[in-house]
N, C-alpha and C positions, 0 to 999 in steps of 0.2 A: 481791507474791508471788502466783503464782496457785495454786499448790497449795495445797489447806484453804481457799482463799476467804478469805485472811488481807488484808486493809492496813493496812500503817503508817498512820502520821498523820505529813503534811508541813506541814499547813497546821495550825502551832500558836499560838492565839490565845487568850490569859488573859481567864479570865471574869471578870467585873466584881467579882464576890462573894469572889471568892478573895481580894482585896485590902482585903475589909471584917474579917476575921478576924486576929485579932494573933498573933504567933509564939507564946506563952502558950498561946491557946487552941487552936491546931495543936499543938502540943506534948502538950498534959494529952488530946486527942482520940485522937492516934498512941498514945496509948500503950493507952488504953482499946479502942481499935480492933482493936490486936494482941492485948491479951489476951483478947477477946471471941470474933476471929474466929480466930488458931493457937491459943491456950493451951486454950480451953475446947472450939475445934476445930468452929465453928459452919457451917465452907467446908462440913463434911459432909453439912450437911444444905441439901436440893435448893430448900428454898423459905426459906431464908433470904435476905431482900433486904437493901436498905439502908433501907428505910424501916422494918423491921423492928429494925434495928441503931440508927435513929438514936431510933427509941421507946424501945429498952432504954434509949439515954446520955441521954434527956432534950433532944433537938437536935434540928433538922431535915435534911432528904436533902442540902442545900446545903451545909451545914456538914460533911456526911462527904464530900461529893465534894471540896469543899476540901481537910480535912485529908489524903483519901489520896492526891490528883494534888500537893499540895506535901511531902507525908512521904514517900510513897512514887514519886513519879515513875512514878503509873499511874493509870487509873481504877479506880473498884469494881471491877468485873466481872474487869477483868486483875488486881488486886489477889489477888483471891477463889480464881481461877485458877490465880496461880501456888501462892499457899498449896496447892492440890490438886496442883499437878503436883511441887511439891516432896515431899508426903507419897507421891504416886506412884513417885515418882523411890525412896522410901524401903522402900515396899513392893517392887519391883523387885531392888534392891540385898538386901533380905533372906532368903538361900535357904532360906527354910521357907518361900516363897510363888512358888517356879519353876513349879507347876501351876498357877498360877491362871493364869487363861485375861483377856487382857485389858479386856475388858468387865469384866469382874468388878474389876479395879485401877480403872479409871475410874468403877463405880458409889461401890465403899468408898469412893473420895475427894471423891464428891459430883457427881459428872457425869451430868447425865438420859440422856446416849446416846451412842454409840458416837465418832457424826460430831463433835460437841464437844470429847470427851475427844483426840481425834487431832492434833485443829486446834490446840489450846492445848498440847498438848505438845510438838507441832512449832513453834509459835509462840516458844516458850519455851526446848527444847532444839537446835530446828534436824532433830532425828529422829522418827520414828514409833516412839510408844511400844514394836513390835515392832523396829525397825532399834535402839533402845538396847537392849533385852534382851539381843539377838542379840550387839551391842559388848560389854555387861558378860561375856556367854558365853565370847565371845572371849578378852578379856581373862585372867579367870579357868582356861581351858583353858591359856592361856601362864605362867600363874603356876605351875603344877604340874608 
């Protein structure tokens, strides 16, 4: 896809390390993973990495790229992402937040700049954070 400078990944080949980690420890990882990065809602903040993440759980960055490309069928980063673009998605949908000016939905949910936050919602929803608003308007003007 060339719009947002997005690509897929065709060429998918499992890393050696993945296969050093047992379902067990992928499992007790995922779960610490999720409540680290949605419950406690770490996506929000802009300099949280994975090595950060894998200091809190006492692990190394290998072990969390493991646990999230086989729990979640993404890397970090997309992982990280979509956490933000779902709470965007959520910000969007709730109309006490219609004036918020898009940059501003993309900072809240942890995105450093504009061109990121576009790219990964398009990546994610298929629209520009602006063309969903515009739908959900839509939408809601027909319900009425």
């Amino acid at each position: 896809m060339v719009k947002y400078n997005i690509h897929f990944e065709d060429n998918k080949k499992e890393a050696a390390y993945r296969t050093l980690i047992n379902p067990k420890q992928i499992s007790r990882l995922k779960v610490k993973i999720v409540n680290i990065i949605q419950k406690k809602k770490k996506y929000k903040d802009k300099e949280y990495s994975a090595k950060r993440l894998a200091e809190e759980l006492g692990t190394n960055t290998r072990y969390i790229s493991a646990a999230v490309k086989i729990g979640f069928d993404m890397n970090y980063s997309s992982f990280v992402n979509k956490c933000r673009i779902d709470a965007a998605i959520a910000l969007l949908k709730d109309k006490r937040n219609k004036r918020l000016k898009m940059e501003d939905v993309g900072d809240i949910v942890g995105f450093s700049n504009r061109q990121s936050f576009y790219a990964a919602f398009y990546k994610f929803t298929g629209l520009t954070p602006k063309q969903f608003k515009q739908n959900m308007e839509r939408e809601n003007a027909e319900e009425k």
